[in-house]
N, CA, C and O atoms as a DFTB+ gen file, in Angstrom:
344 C
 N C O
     1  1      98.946      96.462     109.285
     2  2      99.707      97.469     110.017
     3  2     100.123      98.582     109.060
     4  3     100.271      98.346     107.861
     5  1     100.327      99.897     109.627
     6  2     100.173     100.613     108.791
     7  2     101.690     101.817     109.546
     8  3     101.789     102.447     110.599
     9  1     102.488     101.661     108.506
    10  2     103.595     101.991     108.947
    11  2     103.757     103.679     109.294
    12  3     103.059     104.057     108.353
    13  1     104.194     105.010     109.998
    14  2     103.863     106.005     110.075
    15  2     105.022     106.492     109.219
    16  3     106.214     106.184     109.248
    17  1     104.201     107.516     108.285
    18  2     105.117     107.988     107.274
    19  2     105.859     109.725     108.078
    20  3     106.003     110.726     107.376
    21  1     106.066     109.709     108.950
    22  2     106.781     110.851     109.271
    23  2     108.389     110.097     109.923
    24  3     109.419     110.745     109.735
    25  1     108.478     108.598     110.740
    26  2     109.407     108.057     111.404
    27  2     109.713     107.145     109.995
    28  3     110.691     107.308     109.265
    29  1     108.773     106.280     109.826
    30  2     109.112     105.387     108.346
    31  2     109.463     104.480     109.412
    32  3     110.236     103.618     108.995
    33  1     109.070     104.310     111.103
    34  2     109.523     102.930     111.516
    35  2     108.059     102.362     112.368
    36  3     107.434     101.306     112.275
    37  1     107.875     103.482     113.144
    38  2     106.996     102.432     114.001
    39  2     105.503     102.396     113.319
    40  3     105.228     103.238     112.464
    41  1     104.550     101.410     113.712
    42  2     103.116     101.491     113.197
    43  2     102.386     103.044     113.772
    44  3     102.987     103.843     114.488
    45  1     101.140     103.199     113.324
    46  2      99.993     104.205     113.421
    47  2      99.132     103.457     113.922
    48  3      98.933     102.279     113.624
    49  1      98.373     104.329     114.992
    50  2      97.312     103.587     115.743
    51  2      96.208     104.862     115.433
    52  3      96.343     105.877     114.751
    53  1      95.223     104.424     116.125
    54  2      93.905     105.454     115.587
    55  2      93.227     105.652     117.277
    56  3      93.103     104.641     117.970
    57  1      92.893     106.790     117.732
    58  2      91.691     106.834     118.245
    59  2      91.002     107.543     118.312
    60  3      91.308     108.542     118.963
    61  1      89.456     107.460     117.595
    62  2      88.589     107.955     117.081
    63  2      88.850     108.739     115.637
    64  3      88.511     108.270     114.550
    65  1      89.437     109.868     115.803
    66  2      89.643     110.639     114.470
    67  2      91.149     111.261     115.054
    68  3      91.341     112.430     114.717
    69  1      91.791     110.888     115.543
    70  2      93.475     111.099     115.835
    71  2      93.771     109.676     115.680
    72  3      93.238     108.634     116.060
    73  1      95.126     110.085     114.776
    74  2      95.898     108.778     114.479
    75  2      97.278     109.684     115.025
    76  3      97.447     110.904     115.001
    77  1      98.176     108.599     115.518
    78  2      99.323     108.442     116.090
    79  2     100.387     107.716     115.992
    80  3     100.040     106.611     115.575
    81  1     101.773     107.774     116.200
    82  2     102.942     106.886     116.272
    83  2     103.768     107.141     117.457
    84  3     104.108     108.288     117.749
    85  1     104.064     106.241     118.067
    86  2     104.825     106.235     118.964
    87  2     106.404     107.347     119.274
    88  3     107.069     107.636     120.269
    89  1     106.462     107.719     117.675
    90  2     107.801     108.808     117.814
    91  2     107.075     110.402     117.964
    92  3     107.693     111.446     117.754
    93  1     106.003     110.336     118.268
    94  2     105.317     111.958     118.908
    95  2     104.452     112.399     117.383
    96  3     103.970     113.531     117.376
    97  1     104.293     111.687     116.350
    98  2     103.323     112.112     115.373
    99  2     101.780     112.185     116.143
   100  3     101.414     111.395     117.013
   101  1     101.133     113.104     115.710
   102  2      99.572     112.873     116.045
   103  2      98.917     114.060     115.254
   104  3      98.957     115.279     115.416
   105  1      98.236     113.167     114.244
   106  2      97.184     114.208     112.929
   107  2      95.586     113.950     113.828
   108  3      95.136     112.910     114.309
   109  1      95.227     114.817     113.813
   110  2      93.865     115.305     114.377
   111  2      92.651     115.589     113.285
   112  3      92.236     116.690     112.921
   113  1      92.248     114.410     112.911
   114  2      91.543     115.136     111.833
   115  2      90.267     115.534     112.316
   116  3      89.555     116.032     111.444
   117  1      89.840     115.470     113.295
   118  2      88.662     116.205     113.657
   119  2      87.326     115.584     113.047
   120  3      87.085     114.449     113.459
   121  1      86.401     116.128     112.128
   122  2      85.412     115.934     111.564
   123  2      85.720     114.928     110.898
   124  3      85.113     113.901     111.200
   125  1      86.800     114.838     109.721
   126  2      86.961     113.451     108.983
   127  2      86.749     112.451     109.226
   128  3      87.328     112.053     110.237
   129  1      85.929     111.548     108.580
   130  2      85.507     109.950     109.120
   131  2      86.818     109.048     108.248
   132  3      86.738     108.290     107.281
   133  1      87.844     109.442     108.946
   134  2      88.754     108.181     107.961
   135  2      89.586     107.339     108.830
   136  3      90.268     107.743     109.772
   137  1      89.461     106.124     108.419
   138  2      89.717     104.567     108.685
   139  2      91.552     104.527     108.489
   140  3      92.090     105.049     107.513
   141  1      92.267     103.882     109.493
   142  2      93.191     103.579     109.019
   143  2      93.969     103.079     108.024
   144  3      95.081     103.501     107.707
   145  1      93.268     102.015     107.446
   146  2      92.825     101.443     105.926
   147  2      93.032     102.941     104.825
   148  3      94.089     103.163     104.235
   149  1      91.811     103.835     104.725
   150  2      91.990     104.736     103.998
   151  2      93.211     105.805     104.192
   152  3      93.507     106.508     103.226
   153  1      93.926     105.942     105.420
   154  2      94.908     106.828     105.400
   155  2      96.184     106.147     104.681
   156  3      96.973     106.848     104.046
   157  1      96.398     104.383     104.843
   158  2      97.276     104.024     104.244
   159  2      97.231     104.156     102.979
   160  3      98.228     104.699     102.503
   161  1      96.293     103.801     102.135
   162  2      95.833     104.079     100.527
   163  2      96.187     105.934      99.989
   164  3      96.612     106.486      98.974
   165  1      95.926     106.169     100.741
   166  2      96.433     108.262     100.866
   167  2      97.533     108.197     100.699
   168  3      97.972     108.795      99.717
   169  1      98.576     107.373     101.660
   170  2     100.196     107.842     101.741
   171  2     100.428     107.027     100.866
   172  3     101.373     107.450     100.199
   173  1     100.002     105.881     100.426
   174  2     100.547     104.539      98.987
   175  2     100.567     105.837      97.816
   176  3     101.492     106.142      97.063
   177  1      99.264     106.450      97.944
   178  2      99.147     107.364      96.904
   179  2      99.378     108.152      96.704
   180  3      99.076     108.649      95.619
   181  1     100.379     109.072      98.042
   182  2     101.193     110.411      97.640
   183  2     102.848     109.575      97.207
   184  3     103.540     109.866      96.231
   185  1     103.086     108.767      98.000
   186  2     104.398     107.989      97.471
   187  2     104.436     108.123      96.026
   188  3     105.104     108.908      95.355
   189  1     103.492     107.102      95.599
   190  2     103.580     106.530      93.935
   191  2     103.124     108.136      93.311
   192  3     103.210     108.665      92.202
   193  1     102.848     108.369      94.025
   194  2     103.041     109.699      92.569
   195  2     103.968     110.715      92.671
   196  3     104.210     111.512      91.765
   197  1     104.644     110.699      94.071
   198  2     106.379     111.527      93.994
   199  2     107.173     110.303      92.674
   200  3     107.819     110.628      91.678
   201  1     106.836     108.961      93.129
   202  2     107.749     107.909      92.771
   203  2     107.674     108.428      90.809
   204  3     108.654     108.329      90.071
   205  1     106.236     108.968      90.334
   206  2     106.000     108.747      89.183
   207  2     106.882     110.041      88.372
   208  3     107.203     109.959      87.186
   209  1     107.137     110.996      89.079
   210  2     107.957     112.443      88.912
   211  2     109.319     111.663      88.545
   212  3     110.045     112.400      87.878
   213  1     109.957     110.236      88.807
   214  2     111.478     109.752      88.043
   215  2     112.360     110.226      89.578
   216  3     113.445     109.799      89.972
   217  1     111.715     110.947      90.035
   218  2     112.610     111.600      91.168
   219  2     113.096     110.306      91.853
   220  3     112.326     109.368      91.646
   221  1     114.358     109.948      92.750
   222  2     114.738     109.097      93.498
   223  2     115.154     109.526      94.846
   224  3     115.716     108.758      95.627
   225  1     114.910     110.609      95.086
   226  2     115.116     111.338      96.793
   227  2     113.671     110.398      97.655
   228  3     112.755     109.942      96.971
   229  1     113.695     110.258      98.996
   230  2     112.756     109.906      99.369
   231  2     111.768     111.602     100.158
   232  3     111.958     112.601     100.852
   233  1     110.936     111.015      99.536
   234  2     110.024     112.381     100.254
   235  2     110.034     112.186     101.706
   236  3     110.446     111.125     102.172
   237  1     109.515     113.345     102.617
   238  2     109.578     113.636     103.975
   239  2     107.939     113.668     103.829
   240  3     107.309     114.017     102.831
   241  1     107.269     113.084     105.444
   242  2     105.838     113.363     105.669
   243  2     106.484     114.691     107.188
   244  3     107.573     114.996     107.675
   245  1     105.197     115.042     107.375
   246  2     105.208     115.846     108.436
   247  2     103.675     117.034     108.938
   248  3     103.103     117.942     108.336
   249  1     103.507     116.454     110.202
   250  2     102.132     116.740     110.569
   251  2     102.269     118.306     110.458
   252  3     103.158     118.815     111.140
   253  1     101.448     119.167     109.637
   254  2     101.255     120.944     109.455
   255  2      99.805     121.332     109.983
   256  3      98.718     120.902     109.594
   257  1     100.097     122.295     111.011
   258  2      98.443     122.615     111.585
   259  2      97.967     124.361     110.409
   260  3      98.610     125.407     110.505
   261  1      97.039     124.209     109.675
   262  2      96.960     125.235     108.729
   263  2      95.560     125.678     109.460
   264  3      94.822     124.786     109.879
   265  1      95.276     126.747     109.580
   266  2      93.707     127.389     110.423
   267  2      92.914     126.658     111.125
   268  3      91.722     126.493     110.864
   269  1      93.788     125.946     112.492
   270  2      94.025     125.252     113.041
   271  2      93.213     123.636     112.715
   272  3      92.506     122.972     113.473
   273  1      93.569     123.407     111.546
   274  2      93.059     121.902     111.250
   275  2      94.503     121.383     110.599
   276  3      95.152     121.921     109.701
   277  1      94.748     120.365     111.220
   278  2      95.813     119.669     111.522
   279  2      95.906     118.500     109.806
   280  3      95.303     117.427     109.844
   281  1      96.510     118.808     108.783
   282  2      96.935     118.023     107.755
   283  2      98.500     117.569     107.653
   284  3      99.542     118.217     107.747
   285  1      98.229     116.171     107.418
   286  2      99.783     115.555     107.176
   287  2     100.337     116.109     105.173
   288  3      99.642     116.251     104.167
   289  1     101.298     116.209     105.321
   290  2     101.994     116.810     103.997
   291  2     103.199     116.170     103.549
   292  3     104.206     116.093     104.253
   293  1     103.145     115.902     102.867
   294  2     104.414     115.247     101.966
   295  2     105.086     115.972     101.192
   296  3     104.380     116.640     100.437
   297  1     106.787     116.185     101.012
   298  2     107.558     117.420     100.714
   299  2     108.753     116.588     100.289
   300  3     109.437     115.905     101.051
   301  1     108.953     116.752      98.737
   302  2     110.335     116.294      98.496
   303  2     111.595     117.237      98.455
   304  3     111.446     118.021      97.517
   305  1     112.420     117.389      98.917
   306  2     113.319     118.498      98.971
   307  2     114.293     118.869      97.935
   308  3     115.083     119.811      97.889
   309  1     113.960     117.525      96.783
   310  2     115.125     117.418      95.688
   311  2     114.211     118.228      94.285
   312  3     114.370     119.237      93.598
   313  1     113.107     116.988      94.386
   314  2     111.866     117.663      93.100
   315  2     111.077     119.141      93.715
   316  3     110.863     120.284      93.311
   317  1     110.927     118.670      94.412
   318  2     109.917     120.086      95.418
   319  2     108.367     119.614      95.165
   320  3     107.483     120.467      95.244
   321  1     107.936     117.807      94.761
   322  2     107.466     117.639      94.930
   323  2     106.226     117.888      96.174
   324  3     106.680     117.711      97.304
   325  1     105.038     118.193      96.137
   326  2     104.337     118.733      97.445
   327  2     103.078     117.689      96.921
   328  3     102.699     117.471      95.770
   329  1     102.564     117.108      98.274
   330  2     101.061     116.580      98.629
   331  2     100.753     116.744      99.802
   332  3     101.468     116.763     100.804
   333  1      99.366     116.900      99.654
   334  2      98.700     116.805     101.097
   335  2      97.703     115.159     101.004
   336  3      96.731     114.776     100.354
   337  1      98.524     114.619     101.951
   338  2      98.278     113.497     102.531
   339  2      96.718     113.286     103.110
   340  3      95.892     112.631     102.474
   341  1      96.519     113.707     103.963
   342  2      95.353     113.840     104.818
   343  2      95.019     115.123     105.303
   344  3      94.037     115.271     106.031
């Protein structure tokens, strides 16, 4: 199970190339062939590397539509840590 990093409560479900959470998240990745599996390894891996900055704020996720292709982003508000997730 793969927890949704924008609520930090309920799981992410997938269908087809949109993944979702029950609190109104939904990333559209369109063309991307990625597995739920690989999106969790993405957010393990924007975490641990805010985590590696010493910073102790918890970062924020949040779905951003940029020329209209839909990427999740990770934003710490203390470091000003920034990733793009997916």
């Amino acid at each position: 199970e793969v927890i949704c990093p924008v609520c930090l409560r309920g799981p992410l479900f997938q269908n087809a190339n949109v993944f979702f959470c029950q609190c109104g998240m939904r990333l559209n990745l369109q063309a991307d062939q990625l597995s739920l599996e690989q999106l969790r390894c993405s957010i393990e891996h924007a975490f641990g590397g805010h985590a590696a900055t010493g910073c102790n704020l918890k970062p924020q996720c949040a779905v951003q539509n940029c020329g209209g292709y839909d990427m999740l982003v990770m934003v710490c508000s203390g470091c000003g840590h920034m990733d793009i997730v997916a």
